[in-house]
C-alpha positions in Angstrom: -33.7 -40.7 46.2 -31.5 -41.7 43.4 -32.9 -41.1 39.8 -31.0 -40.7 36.4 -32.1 -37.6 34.2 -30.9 -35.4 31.9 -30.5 -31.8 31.5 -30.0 -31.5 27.1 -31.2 -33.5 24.6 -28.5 -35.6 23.0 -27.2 -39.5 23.4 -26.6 -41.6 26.1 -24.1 -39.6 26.9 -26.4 -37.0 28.5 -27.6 -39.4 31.7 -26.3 -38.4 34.4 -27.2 -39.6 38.0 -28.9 -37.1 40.4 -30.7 -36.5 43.9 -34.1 -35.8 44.1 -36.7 -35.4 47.2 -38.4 -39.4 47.4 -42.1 -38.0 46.2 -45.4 -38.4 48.2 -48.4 -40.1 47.5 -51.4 -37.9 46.9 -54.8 -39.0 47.0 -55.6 -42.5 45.6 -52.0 -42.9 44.9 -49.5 -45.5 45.9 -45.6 -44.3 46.6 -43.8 -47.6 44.8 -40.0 -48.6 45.4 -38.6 -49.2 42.3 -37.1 -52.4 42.4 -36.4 -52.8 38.2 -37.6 -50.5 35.6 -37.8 -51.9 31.3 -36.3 -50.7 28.9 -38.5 -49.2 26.2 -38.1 -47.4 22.7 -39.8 -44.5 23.7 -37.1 -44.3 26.2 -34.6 -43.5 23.8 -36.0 -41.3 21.4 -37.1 -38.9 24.1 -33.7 -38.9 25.5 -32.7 -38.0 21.9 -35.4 -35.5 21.0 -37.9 -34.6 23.4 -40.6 -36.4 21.7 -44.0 -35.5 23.7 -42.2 -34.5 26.5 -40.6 -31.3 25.4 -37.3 -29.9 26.4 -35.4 -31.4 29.4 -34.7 -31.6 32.5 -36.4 -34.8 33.0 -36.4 -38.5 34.2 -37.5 -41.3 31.5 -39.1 -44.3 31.8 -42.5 -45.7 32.2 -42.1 -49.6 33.0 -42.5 -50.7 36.6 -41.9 -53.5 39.1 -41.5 -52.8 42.8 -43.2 -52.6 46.0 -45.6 -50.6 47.7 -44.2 -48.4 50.3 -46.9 -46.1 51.4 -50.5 -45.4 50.1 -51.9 -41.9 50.1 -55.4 -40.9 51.2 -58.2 -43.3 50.0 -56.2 -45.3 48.6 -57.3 -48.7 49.7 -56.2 -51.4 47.1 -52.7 -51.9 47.9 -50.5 -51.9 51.2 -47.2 -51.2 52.4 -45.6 -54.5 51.6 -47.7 -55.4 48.0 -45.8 -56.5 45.1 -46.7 -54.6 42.1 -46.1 -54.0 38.6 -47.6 -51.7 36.0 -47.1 -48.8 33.2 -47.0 -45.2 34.4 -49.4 -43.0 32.5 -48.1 -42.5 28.7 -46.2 -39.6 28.2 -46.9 -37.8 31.0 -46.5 -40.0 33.9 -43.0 -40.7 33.1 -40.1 -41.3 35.7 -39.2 -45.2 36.4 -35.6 -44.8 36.3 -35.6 -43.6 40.0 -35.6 -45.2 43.5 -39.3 -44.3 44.0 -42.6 -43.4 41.7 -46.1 -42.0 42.8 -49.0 -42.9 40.5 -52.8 -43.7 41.2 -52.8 -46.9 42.7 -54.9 -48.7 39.6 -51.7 -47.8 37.4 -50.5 -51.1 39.0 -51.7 -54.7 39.1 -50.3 -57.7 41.6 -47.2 -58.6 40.0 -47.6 -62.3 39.4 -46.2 -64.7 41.6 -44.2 -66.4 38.7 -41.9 -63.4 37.7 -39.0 -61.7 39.3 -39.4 -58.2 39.2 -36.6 -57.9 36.5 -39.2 -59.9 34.5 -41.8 -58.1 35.5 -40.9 -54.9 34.7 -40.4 -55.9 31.2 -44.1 -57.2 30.8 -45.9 -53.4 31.1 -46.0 -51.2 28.1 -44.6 -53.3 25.6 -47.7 -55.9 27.5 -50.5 -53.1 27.4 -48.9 -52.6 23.5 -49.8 -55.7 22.4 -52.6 -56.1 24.5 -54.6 -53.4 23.4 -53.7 -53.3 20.0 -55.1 -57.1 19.2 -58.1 -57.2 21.6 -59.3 -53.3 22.2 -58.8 -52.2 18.7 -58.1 -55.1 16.4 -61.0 -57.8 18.4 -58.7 -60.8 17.4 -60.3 -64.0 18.3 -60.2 -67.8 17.0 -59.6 -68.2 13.8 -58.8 -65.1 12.6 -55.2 -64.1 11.0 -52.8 -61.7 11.9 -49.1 -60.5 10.9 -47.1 -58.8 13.5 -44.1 -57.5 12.2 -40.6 -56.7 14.4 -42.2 -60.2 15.8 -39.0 -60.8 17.9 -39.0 -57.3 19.5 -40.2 -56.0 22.8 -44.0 -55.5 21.8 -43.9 -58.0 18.9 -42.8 -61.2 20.8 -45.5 -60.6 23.5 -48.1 -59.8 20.6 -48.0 -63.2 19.0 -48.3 -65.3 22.5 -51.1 -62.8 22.6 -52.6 -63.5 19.0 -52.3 -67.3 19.8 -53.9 -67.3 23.0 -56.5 -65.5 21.3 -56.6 -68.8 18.7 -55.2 -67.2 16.1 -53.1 -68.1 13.2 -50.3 -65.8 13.4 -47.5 -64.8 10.9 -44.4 -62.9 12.1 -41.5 -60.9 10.3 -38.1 -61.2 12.1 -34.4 -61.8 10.7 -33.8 -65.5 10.1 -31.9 -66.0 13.4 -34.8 -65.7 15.3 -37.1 -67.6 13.7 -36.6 -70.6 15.7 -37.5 -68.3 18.8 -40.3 -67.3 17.3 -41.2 -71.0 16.6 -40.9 -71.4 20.2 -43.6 -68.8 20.8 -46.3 -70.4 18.6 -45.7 -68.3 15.4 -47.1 -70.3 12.6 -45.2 -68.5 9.7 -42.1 -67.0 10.2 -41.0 -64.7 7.3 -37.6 -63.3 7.1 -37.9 -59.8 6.1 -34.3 -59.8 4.3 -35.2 -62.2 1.8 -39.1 -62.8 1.2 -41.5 -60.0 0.9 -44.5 -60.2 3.2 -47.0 -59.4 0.5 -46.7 -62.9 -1.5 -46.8 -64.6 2.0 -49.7 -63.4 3.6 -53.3 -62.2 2.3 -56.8 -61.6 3.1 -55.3 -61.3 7.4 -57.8 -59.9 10.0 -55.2 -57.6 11.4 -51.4 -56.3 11.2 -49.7 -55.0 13.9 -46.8 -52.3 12.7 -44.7 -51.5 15.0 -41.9 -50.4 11.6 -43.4 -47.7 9.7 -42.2 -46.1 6.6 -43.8 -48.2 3.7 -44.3 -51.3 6.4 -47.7 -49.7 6.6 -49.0 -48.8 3.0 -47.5 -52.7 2.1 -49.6 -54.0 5.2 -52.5 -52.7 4.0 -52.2 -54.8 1.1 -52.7 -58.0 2.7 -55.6 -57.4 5.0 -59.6 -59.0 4.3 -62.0 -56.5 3.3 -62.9 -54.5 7.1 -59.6 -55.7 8.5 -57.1 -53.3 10.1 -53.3 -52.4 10.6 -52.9 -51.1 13.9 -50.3 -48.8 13.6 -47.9 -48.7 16.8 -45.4 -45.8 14.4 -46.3 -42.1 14.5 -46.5 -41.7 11.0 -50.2 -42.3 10.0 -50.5 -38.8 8.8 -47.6 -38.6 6.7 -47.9 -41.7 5.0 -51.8 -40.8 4.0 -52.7 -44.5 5.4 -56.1 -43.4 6.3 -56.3 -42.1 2.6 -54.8 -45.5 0.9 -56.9 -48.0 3.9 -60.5 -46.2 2.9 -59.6 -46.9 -1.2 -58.7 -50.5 0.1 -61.9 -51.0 2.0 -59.6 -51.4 5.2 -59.1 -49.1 8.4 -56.1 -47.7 9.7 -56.0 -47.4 13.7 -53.2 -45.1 15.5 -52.6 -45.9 18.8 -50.4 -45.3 22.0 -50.9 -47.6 25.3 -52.5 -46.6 28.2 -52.2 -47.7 32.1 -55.2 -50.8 32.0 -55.7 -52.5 35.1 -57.7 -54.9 33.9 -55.2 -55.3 30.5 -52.5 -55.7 33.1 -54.4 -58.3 35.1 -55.5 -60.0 31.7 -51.8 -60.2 31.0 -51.1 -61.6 34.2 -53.8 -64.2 34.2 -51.7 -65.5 30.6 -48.3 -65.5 32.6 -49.5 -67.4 35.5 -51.3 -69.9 33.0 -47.9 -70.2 31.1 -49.1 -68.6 28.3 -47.3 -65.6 27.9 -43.4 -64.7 28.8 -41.6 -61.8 29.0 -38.1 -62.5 26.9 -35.4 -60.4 29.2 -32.2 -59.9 26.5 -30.3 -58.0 29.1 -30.1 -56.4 32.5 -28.1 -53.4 33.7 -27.8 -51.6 37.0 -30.2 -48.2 36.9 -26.2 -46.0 36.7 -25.4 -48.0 33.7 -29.2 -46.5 32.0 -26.6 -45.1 28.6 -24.7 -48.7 28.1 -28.6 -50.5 28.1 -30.1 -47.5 25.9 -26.6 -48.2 23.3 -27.7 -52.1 23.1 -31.3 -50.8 22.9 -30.6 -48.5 19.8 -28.4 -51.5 18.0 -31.7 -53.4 17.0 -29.9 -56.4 18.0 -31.6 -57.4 20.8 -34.3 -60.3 21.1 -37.3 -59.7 23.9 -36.4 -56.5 26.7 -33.9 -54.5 28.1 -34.2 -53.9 32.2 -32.4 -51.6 34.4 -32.3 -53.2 38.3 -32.9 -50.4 40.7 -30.2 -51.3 44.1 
């Protein structure tokens, strides 16, 4: 099979196009063609440092939507034929930018009828992100408040359809030219982060999702209710002493990474079919041009997801 990797750390520059042998399914596990792959953040700061991962070689990406080819022994969820999507297990599982993936078949969920796969494949971790953030840790419901900040990005625009389908009020941070996107999405505040500080905007929220860091988290804590929480989606909770500065506060400080969730996944795709939740798609690039979509990906300038199409 084809699959793009990388043999040094470095930019984009360092994908190159390879062969590998197509893998097998083993036990409970599905063998999925890759039909499109998103674009994550992750993606590019691996590519650049190793991250979790280590030193190369490897082959990135964790986002999914394709179809089942074979299923391995005892596996008995999905067939040959089935329409899936789904987030391959976070770090480890990585390897979407391929023509093929292996994973245990509960990785994936029925990709809704209503998406393409290009659409699809953008819902998954930045999907599970959100999901998991506001309901697993944060327990948003009616009526409560939350701020997500980077609201117009790949996690933050599906976090607020999240928050509102959850009936809550929901404030967003975004540059001014997307506010009237964000409008569009149900935000009920937008707040341009050029111009107005959060802090004399918001107070007394239930939860903030922070997918920023540096002082995006100490300032966040700020504005939460007594017991309210910033989810922190930024691996910097130590360094900043947010655990420290939350307990002074009388507010908690969660840490968190997303994790393959079938039932998130079909949760997520219960809100899609309703028309409750899309997936913005910003761009799409064949799989061969993986360097040109991770350059757009590190300009910040993109609104919603970046997806590679796997011919």
């Amino acid at each position: 099979m084809k699959a793009v990797s990388q043999d040094v750390l470095g930019g984009p520059d360092v994908l190159h196009t390879i062969d590998l042998p197509r893998p097998v399914p083993g036990p409970t596990e599905v063998l999925v063609r890759v039909h499109a792959a998103g674009l994550n953040p992750t993606d590019w700061k691996h590519r650049a440092t190793g991250g979790l991962l280590g030193e190369p070689p490897f082959v990135l990406g964790w986002d999914v939507s394709g179809v089942v080819e074979e299923a391995g022994a005892g596996s008995v969820i999905y067939k040959p034929g089935d329409e899936v999507f789904g987030m391959l297990r976070y770090p480890f599982g990585h390897g979407s930018f391929a023509e093929y993936v292996t994973a245990p078949a509960r990785t994936f969920a029925p990709k809704p009828a209503v998406l393409d796969h290009v659409q699809a494949a953008g819902v998954p971790l930045a999907g599970l992100t959100a999901w998991q953030a506001l309901v697993d840790v944060a327990r948003v419901r009616d009526g409560g408040e939350v701020l997500v900040h980077a609201a117009a990005g790949g996690v933050g625009h599906l976090a607020v359809q999240i928050a509102k389908a959850r009936g809550a009020y929901v404030y967003g941070t975004a540059s001014a030219a997307k506010h009237d996107f964000l409008r569009h999405l149900g935000v009920d505040e937008v707040i341009d982060y050029r111009s107005t500080d959060f802090t004399t905007v918001c107070d007394g929220l239930d939860a903030v999702v922070d997918t920023i860091g540096g002082d995006y988290g100490p300032r966040s804590l700020t504005v939460l209710r007594p017991g309210g929480v910033l989810v922190s989606l930024v691996r910097t909770l130590e360094a900043a002493g947010l655990r420290e500065q939350a307990a002074a506060l009388g507010v908690r400080v969660e840490s968190m990474l997303a994790e393959p969730d079938l039932s998130a996944l079909k949760s997520l795709a219960a809100l899609i079919e309703a028309g409750r939740l899309r997936v913005a798609v910003a761009a799409v690039f064949p799989l061969d041009e993986l360097g040109k979509a991770m350059e757009l990906g590190e300009s910040g300038r993109t609104t919603g997801k970046i997806v590679l199409t796997v011919p």
